[in-house]
C-alpha positions as CSV (number, residue, x, y, z in Angstrom):
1,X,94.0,135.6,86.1
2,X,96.5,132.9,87.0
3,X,93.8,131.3,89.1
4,X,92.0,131.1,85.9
5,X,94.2,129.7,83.8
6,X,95.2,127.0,86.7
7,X,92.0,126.0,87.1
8,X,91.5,125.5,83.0
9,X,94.5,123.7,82.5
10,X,93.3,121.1,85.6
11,X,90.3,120.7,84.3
12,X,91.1,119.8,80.8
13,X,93.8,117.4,82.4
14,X,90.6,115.9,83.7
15,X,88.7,115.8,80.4
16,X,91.6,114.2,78.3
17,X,92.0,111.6,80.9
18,X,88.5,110.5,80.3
19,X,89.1,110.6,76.6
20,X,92.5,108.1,77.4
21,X,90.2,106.3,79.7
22,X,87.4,105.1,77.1
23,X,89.7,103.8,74.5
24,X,90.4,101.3,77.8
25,X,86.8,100.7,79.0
26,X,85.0,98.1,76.8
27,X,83.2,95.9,79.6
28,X,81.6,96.2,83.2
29,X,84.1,95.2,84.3
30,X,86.4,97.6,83.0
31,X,84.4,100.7,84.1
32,X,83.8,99.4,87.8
33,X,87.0,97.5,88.6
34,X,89.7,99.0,85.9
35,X,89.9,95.2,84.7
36,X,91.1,94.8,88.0
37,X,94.9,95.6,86.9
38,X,95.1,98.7,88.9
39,X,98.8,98.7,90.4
40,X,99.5,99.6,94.1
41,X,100.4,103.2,93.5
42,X,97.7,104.1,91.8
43,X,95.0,102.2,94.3
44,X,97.0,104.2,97.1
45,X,96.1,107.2,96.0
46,X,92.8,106.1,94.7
47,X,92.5,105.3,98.4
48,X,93.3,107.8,99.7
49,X,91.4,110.7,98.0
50,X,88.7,109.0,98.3
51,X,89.2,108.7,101.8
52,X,89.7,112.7,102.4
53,X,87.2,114.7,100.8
54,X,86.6,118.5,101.0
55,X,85.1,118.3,104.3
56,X,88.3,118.0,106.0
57,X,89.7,121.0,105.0
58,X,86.8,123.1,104.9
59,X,84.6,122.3,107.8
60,X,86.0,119.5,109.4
61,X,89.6,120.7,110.3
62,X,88.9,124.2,111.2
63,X,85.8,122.7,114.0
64,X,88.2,120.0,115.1
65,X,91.4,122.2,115.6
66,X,89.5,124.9,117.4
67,X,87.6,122.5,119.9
68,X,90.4,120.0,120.8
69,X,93.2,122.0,119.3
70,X,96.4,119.8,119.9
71,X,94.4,116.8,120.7
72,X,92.7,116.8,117.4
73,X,96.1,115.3,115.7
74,X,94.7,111.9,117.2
75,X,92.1,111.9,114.5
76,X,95.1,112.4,112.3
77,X,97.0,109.2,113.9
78,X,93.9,107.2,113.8
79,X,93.0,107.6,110.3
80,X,96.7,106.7,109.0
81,X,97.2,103.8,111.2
82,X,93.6,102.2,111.3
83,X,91.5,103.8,108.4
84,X,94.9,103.1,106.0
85,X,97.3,100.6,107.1
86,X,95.2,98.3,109.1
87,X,92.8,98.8,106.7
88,X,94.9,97.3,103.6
89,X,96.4,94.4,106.0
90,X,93.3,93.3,107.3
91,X,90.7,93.4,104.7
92,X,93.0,93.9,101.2
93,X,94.0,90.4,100.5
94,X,90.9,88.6,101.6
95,X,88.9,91.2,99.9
96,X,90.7,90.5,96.5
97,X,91.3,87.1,96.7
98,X,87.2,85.7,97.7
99,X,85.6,88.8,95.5
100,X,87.6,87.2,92.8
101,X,86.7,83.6,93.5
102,X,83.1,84.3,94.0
103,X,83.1,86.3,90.4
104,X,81.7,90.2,92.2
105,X,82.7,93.0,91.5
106,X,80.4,95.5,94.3
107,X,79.5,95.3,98.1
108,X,75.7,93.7,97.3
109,X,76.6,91.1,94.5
110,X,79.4,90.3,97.7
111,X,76.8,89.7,100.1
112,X,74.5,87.9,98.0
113,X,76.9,85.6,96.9
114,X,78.4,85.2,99.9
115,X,75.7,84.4,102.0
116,X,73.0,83.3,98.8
117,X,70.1,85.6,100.3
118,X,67.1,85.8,97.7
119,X,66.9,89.8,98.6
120,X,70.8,90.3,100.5
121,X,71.8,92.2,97.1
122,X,68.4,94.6,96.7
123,X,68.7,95.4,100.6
124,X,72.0,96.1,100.5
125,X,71.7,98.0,97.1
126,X,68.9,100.6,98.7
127,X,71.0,101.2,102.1
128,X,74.1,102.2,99.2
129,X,71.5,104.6,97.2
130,X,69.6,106.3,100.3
131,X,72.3,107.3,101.8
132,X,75.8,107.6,99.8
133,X,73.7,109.8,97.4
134,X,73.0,112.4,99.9
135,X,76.3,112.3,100.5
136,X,77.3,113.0,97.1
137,X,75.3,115.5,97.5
138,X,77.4,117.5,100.4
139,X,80.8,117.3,98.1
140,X,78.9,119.1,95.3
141,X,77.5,121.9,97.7
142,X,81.0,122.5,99.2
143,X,82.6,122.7,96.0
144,X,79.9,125.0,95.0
145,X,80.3,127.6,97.4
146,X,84.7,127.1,97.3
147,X,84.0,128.6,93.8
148,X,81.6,131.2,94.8
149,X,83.8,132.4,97.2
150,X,87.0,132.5,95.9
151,X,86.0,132.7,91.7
152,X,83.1,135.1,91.9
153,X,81.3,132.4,90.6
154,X,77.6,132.3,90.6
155,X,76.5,129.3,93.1
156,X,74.5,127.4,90.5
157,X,76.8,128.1,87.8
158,X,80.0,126.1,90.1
159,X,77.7,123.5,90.7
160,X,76.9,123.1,86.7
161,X,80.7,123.5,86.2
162,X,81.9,120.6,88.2
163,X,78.8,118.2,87.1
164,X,80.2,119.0,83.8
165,X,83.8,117.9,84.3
166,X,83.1,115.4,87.1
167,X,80.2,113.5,84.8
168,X,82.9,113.8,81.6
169,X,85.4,111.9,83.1
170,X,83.8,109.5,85.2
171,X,81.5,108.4,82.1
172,X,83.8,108.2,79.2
173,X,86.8,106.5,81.3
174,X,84.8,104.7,84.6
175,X,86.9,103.8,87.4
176,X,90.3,103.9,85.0
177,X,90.0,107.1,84.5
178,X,88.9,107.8,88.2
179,X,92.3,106.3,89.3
180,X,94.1,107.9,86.8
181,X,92.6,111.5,87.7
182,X,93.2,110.5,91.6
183,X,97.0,110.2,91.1
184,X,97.0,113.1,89.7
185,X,94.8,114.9,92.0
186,X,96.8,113.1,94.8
187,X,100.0,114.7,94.0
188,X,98.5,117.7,94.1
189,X,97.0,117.3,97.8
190,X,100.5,116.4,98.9
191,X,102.1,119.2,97.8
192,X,99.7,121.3,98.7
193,X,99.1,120.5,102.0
194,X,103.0,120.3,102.5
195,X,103.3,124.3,101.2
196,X,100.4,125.2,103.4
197,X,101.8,123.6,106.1
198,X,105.5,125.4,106.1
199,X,104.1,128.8,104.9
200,X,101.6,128.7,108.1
201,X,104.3,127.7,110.5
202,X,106.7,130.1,109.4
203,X,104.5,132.7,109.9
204,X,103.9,131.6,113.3
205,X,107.2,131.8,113.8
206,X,108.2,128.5,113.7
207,X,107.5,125.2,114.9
208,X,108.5,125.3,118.5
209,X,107.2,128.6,119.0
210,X,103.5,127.8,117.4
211,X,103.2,124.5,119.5
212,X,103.6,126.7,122.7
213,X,101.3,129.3,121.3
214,X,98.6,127.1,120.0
215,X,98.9,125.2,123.7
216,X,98.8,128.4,125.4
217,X,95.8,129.9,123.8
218,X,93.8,126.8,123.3
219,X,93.5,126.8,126.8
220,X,92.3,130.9,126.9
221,X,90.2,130.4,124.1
222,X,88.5,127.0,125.0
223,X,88.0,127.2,128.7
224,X,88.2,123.2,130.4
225,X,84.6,123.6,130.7
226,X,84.0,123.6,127.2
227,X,86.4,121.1,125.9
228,X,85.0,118.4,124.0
229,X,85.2,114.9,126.6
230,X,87.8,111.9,125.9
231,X,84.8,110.0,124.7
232,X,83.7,112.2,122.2
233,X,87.1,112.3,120.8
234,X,87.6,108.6,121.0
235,X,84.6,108.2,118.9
236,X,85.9,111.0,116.2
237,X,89.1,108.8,115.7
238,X,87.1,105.2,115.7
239,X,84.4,106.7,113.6
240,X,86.7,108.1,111.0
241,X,89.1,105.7,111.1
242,X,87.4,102.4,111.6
243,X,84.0,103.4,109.5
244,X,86.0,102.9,106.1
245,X,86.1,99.3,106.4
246,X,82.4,99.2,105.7
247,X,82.1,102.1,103.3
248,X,81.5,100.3,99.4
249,X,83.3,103.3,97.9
250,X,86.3,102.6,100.0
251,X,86.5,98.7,99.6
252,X,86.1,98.6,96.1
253,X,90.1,99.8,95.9
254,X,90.6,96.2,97.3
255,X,88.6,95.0,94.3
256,X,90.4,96.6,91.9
257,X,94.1,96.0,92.7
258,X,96.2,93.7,90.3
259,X,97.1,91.1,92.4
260,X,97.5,90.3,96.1
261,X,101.8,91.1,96.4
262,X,100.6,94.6,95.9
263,X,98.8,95.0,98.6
264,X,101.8,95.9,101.1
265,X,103.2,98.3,98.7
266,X,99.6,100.2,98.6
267,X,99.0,99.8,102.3
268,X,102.6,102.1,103.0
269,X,101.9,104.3,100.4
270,X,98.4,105.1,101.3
271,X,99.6,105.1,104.9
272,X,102.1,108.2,104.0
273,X,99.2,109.8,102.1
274,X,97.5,109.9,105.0
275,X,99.6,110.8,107.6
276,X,100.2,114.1,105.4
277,X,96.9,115.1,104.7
278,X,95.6,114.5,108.2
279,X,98.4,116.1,110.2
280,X,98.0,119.0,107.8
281,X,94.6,119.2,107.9
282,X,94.0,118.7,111.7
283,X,97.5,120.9,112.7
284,X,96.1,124.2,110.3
285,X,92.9,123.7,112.6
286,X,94.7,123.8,115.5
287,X,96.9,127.1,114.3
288,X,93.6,128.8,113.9
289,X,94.3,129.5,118.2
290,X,97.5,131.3,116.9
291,X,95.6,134.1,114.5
292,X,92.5,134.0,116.3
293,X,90.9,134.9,119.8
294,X,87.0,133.1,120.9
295,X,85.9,136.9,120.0
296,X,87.8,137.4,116.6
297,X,86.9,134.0,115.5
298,X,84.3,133.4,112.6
299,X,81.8,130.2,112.4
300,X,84.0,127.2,112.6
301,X,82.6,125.8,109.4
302,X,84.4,129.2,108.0
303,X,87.7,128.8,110.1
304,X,90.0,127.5,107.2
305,X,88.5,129.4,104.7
306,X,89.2,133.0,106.5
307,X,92.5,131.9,108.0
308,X,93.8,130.6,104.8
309,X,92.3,133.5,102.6
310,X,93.6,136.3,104.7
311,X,96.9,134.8,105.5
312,X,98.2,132.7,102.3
313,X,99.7,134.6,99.3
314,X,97.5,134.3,96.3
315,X,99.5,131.9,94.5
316,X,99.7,129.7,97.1
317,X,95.9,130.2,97.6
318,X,95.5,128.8,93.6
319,X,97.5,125.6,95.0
320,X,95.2,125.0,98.2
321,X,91.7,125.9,95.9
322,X,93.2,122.9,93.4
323,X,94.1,121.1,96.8
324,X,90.3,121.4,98.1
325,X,88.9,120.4,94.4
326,X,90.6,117.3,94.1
327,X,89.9,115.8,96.8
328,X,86.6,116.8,96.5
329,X,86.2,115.1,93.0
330,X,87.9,112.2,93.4
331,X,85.5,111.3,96.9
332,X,82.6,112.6,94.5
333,X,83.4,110.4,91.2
334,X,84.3,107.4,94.1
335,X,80.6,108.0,95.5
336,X,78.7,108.3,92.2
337,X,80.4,105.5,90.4
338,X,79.3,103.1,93.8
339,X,75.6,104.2,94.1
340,X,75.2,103.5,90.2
341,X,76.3,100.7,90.4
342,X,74.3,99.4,93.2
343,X,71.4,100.2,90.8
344,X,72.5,99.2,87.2
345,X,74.4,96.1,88.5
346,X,73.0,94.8,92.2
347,X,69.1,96.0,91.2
348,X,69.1,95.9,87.4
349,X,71.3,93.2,86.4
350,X,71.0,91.2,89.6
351,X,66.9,91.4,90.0
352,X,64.8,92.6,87.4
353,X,66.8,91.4,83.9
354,X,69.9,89.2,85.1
355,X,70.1,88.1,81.3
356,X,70.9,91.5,80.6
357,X,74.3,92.2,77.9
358,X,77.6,92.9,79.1
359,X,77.2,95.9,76.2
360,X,73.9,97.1,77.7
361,X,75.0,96.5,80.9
362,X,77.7,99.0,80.7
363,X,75.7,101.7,78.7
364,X,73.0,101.6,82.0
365,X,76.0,102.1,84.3
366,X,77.0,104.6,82.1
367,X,73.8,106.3,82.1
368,X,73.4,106.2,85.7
369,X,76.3,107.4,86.2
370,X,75.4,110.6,84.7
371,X,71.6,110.6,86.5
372,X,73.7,110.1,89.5
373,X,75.6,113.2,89.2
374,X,72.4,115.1,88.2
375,X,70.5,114.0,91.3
376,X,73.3,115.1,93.4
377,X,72.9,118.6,91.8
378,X,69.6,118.7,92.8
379,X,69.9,117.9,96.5
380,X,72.6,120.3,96.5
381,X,70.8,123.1,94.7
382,X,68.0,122.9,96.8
383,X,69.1,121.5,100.4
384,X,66.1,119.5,100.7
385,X,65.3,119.1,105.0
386,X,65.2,115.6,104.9
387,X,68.2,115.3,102.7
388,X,70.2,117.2,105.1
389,X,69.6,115.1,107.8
390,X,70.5,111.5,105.7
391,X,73.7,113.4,105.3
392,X,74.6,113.8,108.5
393,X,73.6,109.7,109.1
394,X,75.2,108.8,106.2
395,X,78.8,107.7,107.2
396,X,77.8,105.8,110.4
397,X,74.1,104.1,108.8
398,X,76.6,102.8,105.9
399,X,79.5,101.8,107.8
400,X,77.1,100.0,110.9
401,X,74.8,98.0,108.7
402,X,77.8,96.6,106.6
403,X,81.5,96.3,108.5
404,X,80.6,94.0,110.8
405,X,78.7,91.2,108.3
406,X,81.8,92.2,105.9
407,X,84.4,91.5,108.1
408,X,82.8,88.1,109.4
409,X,82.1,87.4,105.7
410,X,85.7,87.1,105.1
411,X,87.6,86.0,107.7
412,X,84.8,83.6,110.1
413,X,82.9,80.0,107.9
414,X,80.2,80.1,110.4
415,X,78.7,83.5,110.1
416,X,75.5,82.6,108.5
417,X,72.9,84.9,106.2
418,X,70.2,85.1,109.1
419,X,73.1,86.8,111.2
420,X,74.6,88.7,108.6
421,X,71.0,90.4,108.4
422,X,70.4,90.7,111.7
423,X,73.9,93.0,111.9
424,X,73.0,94.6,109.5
425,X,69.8,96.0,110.5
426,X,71.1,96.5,114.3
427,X,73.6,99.0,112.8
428,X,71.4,100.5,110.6
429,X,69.1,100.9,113.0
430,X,71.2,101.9,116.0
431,X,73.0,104.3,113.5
432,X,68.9,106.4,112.7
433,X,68.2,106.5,116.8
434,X,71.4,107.2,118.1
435,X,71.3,110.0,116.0
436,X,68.3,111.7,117.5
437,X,69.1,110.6,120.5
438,X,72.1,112.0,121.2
439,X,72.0,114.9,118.6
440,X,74.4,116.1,115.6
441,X,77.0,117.5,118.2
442,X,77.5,113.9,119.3
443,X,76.8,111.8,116.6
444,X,79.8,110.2,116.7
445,X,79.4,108.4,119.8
446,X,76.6,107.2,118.1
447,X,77.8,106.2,114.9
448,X,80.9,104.4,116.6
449,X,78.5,102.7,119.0
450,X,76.4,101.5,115.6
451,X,79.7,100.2,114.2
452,X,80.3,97.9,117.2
453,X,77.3,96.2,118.2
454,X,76.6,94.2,114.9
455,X,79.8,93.0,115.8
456,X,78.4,91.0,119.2
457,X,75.1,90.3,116.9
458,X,76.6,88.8,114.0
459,X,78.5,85.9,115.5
460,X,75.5,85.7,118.5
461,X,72.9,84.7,115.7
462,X,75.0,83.0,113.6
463,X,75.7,80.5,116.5
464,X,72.1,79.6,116.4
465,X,71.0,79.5,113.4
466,X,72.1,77.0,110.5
467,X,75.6,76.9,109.2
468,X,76.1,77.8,105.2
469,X,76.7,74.8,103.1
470,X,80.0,73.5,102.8
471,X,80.2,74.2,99.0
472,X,79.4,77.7,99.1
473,X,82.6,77.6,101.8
474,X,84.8,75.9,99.8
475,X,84.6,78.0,97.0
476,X,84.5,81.6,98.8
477,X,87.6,80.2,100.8
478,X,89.5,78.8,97.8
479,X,93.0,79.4,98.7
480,X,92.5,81.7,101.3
């Protein structure tokens, strides 16, 4: 019962901060960007739950802990140091200083403007739609079977219930009222994870005695001949870490913030966010050596969910299922609100009706908003073959076709559209092959491998090919 009534009072939380967020929304711009007034607390968090979805605590922790056990908490250091701090030094300020002199507001119209290529923006728009959707798609089916399991919720009926309350609040209130339900939902990760944490370690019997027990049965349970290689773990931590600079749903916080002297604040904060969540995530992995043997283990997909189910008291338990939903929604409202746009602004607005009103404008985004959420209930209703595999290629086709030409875009004048397109499909590319090549199990390597190259093709064609105009320079590099 008091599961119940948690989960009702979170949820109309939710709903009323959509209601607060359309008296705020009267423009594109408001729904994308927030107006771009978002402060450096609230982009923080927006950050970083978009950054950590369900997948961490649900599959991706318990896999991770068990097969590198200790050595998995270098994920954790990665993703705080690279995938959040670098992250906000690096690519904040240019980000919002040249999307705001070249007038953008999403990863295409950035490209096209950037580097003025006739079909840049509807290239770039299909890459967002083919494969963040899919991976919309993922965060619904997790959430679905969380609630199964743990509400006696019909599968289909969880999946209705958080389109319902996801779509609400993400289409009355746009990206406002995403923030505002990520601060909210970002406390609640915190404290969560903290609790979960503490209550786990105690039961261990403490910290010093669960490092030596998780060290000394790692190495029982996972014999060397089956521990995962340096390399594979090097490309966990790059892939994870170093993949968010290229991921729209992730660079649009840059966008969004206020004004430049905010960044700093937002880089610590979302840098402490981060270190929390990881550590917690990746360390309750790792404990799963302490309460399990390599016979009395289930699935790894199912590690976290037994080990936390059997061992956490039930109120505690409410906390961690609120934990797993919020980051969950907040990556899933990040994901849907990107891949709309990429149709009602980059395709729409940008190709087939430029001329289009800034009041029609925002009921299409809107609108797609909602069909976006819809499609992603049908992929994860039904589990389509081919889905499942774009979801897999997902993070590492997004992140290789478009950090490289990013990154270039704002920091080097001579990368040039040719070469921008030529990264772009490299990684792309690279990111499909490298797939099958090497398999799911070491997809990684791959995806890391399609992260890096556009890197050496970028500047290699854009060396001999012709230089942008001067103009176009001078105004994407106005006081920069």
């Amino acid at each position: 019962m008091f599961s119940i009534i948690a989960l009702s009072f979170f949820l109309v939380v939710m709903i009323l901060i959509g209601l607060w967020g359309l008296r705020k929304t009267a423009t594109l711009s408001d729904f994308f960007l927030g107006g771009r007034t978002i402060g450096p607390w609230i982009s923080a968090f927006a950050y970083g739950t978009s950054y950590f979805s369900a997948v961490i605590f649900i599959g991706f922790a318990g896999s991770i802990g068990w097969g590198f056990g200790l050595k998995g908490l270098a994920i954790a250091a990665g993703n705080a140091i690279f995938g959040g701090l670098l992250a906000w030094f690096v690519l904040g300020k240019r980000t919002r200083k040249m999307t705001q002199n070249l007038d953008v507001m999403t990863m295409p119209e950035f490209f096209h403007e950037r580097f003025q290529g006739k079909y840049l923006k509807m290239i770039t728009a299909i890459i967002i739609f083919v494969f963040l959707t899919p991976y919309s798609a993922s965060v619904f089916k997790g959430l679905g079977h969380l609630f199964e399991a743990n509400f006696n919720m019909p599968y289909d009926a969880a999946l209705l219930l958080m389109i319902g309350i996801t779509g609400i609040y993400l289409i009355l209130g746009g990206y406002f009222a995403v923030t505002m339900t990520d601060f909210i939902q970002g406390i609640i990760m915190l404290f969560g994870a903290v609790f979960m944490v503490s209550f786990l370690v105690g039961k261990g019997g403490g910290l010093e005695s669960v490092l030596h027990t998780i060290s000394q049965n790692y190495a029982v349970n996972v014999p060397a001949a089956q521990q995962p290689g340096f390399w594979l773990l090097a490309g966990l931590v790059f892939m994870t870490s170093f993949g968010t600079w290229g991921m729209p749903q992730m660079v649009q916080k840059f966008y969004a913030i206020k004004d430049e002297k905010m960044i700093y604040k937002a880089a610590v904060v979302t840098t402490l966010f981060a270190i929390v969540i990881t550590f917690s995530a990746y360390f309750t992995g790792a404990m799963s050596h302490i309460f399990y043997s390599a016979q009395t283990r289930p699935v790894v997909d199912q590690i976290i969910p037994d080990l936390l189910t059997r061992h956490l008291p039930p109120v505690l338990m409410v906390m961690i299922l609120l934990l797993v939903l919020s980051a969950s929604m907040s990556t899933l409202s990040s994901l849907v609100l990107v891949s709309a746009s990429a149709i009602a602004i980059d395709l729409y607005k940008g190709h087939v009706n430029p001329k289009v009103s800034k009041e029609n404008s925002l009921i299409m985004m809107r609108f797609l908003s909602g069909v976006f959420i819809v499609i992603s209930f049908f992929i994860a209703r039904y589990k389509f073959e081919v889905i499942v595999t774009l979801m897999s290629i997902s993070w590492g086709a997004v992140a290789g076709a478009f950090m490289a030409p990013f990154v270039y875009g704002l920091y080097w004048k001579r990368t040039t559209l040719i070469g921008v397109k030529a990264g772009m499909f490299t990684g792309l590319f690279l990111s499909i092959w490298l797939y099958f090549q090497l398999g799911s199990k070491l997809s990684p390597l791959g995806a890391s491998i399609a992260i890096i190259v556009p890197f050496a093709v970028v500047p290699l064609v854009s060396l001999f090919t012709c230089p942008p105009q001067q103009r176009l320079l001078d105004k994407a590099f106005e006081a920069i």
